[in-house]
C-alpha positions in Angstrom: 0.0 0.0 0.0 3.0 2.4 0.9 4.4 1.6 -2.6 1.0 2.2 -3.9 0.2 5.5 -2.2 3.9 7.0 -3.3 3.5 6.4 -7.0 -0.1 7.5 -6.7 1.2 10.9 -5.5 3.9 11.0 -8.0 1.8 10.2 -10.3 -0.2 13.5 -9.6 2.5 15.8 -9.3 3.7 14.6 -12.8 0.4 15.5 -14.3 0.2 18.8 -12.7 3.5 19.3 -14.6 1.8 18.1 -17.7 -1.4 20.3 -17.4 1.3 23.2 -16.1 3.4 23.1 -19.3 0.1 22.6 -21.6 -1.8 25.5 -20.7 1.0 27.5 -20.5 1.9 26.6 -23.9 -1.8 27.4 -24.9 -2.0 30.6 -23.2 1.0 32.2 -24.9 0.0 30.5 -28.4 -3.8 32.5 -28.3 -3.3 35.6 -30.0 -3.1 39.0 -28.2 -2.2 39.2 -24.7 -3.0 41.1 -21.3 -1.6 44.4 -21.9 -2.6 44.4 -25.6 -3.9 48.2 -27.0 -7.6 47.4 -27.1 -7.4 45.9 -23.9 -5.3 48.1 -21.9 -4.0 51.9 -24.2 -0.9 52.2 -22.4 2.3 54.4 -23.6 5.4 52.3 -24.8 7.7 52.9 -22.1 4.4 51.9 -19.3 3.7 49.1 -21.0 7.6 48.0 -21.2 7.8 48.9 -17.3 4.7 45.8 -17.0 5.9 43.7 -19.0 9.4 44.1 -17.0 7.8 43.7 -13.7 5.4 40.9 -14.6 8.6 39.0 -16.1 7.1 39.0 -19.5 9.8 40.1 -21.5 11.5 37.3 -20.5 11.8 34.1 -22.9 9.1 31.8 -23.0 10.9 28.9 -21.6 12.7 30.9 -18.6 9.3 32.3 -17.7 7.4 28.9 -17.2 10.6 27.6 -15.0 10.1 30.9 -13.2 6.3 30.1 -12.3 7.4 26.3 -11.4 9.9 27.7 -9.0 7.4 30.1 -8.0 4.6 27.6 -7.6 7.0 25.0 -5.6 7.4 27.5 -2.9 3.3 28.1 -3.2 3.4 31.7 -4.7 1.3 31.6 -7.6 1.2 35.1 -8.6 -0.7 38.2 -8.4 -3.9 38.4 -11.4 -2.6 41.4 -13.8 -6.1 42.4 -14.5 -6.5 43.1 -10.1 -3.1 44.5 -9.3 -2.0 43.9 -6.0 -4.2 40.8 -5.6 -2.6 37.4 -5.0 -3.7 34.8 -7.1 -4.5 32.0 -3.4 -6.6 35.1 -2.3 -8.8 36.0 -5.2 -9.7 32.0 -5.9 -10.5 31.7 -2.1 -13.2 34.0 -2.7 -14.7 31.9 -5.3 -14.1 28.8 -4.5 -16.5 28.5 -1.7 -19.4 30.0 -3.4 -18.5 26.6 -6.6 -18.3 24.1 -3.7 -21.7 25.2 -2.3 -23.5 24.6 -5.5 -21.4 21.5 -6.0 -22.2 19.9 -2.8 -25.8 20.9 -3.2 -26.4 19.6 -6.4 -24.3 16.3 -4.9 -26.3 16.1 -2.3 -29.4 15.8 -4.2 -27.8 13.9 -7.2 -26.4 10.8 -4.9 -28.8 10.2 -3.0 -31.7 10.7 -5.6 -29.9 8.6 -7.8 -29.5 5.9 -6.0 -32.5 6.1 -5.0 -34.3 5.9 -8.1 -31.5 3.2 -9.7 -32.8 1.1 -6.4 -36.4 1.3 -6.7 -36.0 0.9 -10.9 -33.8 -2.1 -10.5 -36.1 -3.9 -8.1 -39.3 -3.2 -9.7 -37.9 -4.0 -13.8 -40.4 -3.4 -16.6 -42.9 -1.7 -14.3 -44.2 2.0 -14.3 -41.7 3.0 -11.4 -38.9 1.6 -13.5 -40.1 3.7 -16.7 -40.4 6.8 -14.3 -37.1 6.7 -13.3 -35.3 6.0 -15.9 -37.0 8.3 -17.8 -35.8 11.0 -15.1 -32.1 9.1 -15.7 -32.0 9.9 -19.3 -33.8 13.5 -19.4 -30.8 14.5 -17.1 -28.0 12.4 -19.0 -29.2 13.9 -22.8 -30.5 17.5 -22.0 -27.6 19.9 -22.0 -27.1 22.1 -19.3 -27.8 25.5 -20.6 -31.3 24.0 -22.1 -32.4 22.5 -19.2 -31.2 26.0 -17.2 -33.8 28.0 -19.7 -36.8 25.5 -19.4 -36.4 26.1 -15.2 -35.8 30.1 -15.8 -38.9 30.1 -18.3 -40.8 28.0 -15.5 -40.4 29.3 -12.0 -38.8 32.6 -12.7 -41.1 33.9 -15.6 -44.6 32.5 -15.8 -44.8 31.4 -12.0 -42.5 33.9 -10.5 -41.7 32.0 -7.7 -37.9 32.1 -7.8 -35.2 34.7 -8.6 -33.9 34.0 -12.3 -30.3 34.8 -11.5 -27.9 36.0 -8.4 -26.3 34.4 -5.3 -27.8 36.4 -2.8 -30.2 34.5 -0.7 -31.0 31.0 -0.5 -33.9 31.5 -3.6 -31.5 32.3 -5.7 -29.6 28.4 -5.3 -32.6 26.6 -6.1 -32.8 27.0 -9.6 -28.7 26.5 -10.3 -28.5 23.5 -7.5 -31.3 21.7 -10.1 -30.1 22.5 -12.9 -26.4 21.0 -11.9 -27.7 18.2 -10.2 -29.9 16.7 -13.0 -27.3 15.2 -15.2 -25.1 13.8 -11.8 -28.6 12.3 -11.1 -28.9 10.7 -13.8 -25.9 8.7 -14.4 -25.8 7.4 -10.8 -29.6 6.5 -11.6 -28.5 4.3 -14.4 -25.5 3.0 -12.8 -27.5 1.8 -10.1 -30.3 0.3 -11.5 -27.7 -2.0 -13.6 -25.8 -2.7 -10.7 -28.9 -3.8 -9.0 -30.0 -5.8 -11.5 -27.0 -7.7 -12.0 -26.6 -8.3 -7.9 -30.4 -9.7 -8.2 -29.1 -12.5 -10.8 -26.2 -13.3 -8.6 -26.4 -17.1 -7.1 -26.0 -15.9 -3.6 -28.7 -14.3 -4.1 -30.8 -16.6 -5.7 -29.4 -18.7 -2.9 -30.9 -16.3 0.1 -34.2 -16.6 -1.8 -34.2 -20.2 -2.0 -33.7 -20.7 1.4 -36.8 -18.8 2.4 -34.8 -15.3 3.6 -37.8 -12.6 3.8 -37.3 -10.3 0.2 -36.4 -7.1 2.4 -33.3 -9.4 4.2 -32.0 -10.4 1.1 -32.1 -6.7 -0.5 -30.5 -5.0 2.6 -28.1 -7.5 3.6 -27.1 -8.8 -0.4 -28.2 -6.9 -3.1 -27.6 -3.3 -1.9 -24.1 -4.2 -0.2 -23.1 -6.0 -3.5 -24.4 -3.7 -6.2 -23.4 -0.2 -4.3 -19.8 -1.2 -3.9 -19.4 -0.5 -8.0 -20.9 3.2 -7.9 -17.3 4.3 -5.7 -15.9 3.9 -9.0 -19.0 6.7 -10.8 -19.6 8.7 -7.8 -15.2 9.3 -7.6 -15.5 11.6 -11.1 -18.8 13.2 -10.4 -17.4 14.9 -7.6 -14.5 16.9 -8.7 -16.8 17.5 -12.0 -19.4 19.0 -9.9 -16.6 20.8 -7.3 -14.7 23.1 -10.0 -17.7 24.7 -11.6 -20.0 24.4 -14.6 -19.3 27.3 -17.2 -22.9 27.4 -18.4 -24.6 27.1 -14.9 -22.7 29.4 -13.4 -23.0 31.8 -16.7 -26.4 31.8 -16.9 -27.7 31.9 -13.3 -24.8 34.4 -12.6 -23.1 32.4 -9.9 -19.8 34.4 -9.0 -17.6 30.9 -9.0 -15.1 29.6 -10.9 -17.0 28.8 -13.9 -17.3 32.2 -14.6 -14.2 33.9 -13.3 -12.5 31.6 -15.5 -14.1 32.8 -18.3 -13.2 36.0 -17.7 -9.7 35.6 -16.4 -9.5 33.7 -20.5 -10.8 36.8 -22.2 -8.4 39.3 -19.9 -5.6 36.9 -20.6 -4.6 36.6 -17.1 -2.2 34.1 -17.1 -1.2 33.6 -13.5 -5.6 33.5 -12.7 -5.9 30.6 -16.2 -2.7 28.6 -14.4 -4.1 28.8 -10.9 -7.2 27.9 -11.8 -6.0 24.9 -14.0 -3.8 23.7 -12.0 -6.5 23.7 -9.3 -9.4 22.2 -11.2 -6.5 19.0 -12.2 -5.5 18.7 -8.4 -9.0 18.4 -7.4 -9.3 15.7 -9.7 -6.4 13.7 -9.0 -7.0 13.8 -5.5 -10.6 13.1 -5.8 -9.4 9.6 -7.9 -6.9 8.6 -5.7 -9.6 8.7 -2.8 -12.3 7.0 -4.6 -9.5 4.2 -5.0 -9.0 3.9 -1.7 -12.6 4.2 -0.8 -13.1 1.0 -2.9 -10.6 -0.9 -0.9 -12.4 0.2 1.8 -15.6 -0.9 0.4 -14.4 -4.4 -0.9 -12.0 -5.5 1.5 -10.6 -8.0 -1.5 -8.8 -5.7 -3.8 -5.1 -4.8 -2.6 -3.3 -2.4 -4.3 0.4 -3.3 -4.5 
C-alpha cells in the first residue's frame, strides 16, 4: 500500500507538470495578450515597465521555470487584471461560493440517484422503473444551458416563484442546485439500477431466496451491499466534475464561482488567474481519484493495491 500510495502521488504531481506546461503553452500561443492596445492603451515605455515587472519580457521557456519555482514554494502570482491581488486570495473567494453549488447539487444527485437506480432495478419493466429511468435519461441527454432555460422560463417567468439569476439568498440556489444536479442524477440512476440488477441475478442471491430469507433481508443485507460497492468507481469523477464549476450554470444563473471567473480571467488573458485555476481544477481531480480508489478498498475489502 505504501508503494502504492507514493506512486499515486507521484503520479499526480507529474500530471500537474503536464497540465502546467500545456496551458501555459496554450495561453501564450492564443493571439493577443493582457496588456494588448484594445485591452489596456498604455504608452510604450508603461507598457515595457509591466511587462518588465510581470517577467514578460523574459523568454518563453525561462518564464514557465520561473512560475514552477514560483509555484513549488506556493506563490502563484498576483492576477494582472487586479493588481496587488494574490492569485491564493482572489480563488479563495470563489471557490466556496462553486463548492456550495457542487455539494448541493451532490447532495441531491447521490442520494436521488441511488434512489431511483434502487427502486427501478427492483421493480424491472414496471411504471416505477419507466419513471425513473426516464428521469435518468432526461438529465444524462438535456444539455445544461437548455435545461437551465426550461427552469428560468418555468419558475422565474410564468410562476414567478424564484429569482432567475444571483447568489444572494438562499432563492437564488434553487434554480442553479437543479439544474447542476440533474445530469449527476442521472448517471448514478443508471449506474445503479444495472448494478442492482446484476446483484439480483447473482447465485447468492438466488441462494438467500431459496432458502426462504424474507425479500427485504436479502435486498438490505445482499443486493444493496453487493451492487453499491461499484458506484465508488462513478460517484469518484462526479465529484470533482461538480466541485470546479459548470461554465454554463454558473453563466447563466450568474453564480460568481469559478466557472465564470474563469471565463473571464480567458478573455483578460490573465495568465497567473488561467494557471491557478487549471492547475487547481487538475488537483482536485487527482486527489478526488486517488480517494475514490482507496474508498473502494475500503468498500471491498478483497482488492489490494500493491
Amino acid at each position: 500500500m505504501g508503494r502504492y500510495l507514493v506512486s499515486r502521488i507521484a503520479a499526480i504531481v507529474g500530471t500537474l507538470l503536464i497540465v502546467s506546461l500545456f496551458v501555459f503553452v496554450l495561453m501564450h500561443a492564443i493571439p493577443g495578450g493582457p496588456f494588448d492596445e484594445e485591452k489596456m492603451p498604455l504608452p510604450a515605455a508603461s507598457k515595457a515597465n509591466i511587462l518588465r515587472s510581470y517577467g514578460l519580457d523574459r523568454p518563453l521557456g525561462e518564464q514557465y521555470l520561473y512560475y514552477l519555482w514560483n509555484i513549488a514554494h506556493m506563490d502563484f502570482g498576483v492576477s494582472y487584471q487586479r493588481p496587488g491581488e494574490s492569485v491564493i486570495r482572489l480563488l479563495g473567494h470563489v471557490w466556496p461560493v462553486t463548492m456550495h453549488l457542487g455539494g448541493m447539487a451532490l447532495a441531491i444527485a447521490i442520494p436521488g440517484g441511488i434512489l431511483l437506480g434502487v427502486l427501478a432495478g427492483l421493480q424491472p419493466n414496471t411504471s416505477l422503473d419507466y419513471v425513473g429511468t426516464g428521469v435518468a435519461i432526461f438529465g444524462l441527454v438535456v444539455p445544461h444551458f437548455v435545461l437551465a432555460s426550461l427552469l428560468i422560463l418555468l419558475f422565474s417567468t410564468l410562476l414567478g416563484w424564484l429569482p432567475a439569476g444571483g447568489w444572494d439568498s438562499p432563492r437564488h440556489w434553487i434554480l442553479p442546485t437543479l439544474t447542476y444536479s440533474l445530469a449527476p442524477l442521472g448517471v448514478v440512476a443508471r449506474y445503479t439500477r444495472v448494478c442492482v440488477l446484476e446483484a439480483l441475478n447473482a447465485d447468492h442471491v438466488r441462494t438467500a431466496r431459496a432458502k426462504g430469507l424474507p425479500t427485504r433481508l436479502v435486498v438490505l443485507r445482499h443486493v444493496l451491499r453487493n451492487a453499491l460497492i461499484p458506484l465508488v468507481t462513478i460517484i469518484g469523477p462526479l465529484v470533482p466534475d461538480l466541485l470546479t464549476g459548470s461554465l454554463f450554470v454558473e453563466g447563466i444563473f450568474r453564480v460568481p464561482g469559478l466557472g465564470g471567473y474563469f471565463v473571464t480571467s480567458v478573455y483578460d488573458r490573465d495568465y497567473p488567474m488561467i494557471m491557478g485555476l487549471a492547475l487547481l481544477g487538475t488537483l482536485l481531480i487527482s486527489v478526488t481519484y486517488l480517494l475514490s480508489d482507496l474508498l473502494y478498498l475500503v468498500a471491498d475489502p478483497r482488492i489490494r493495491y500493491v
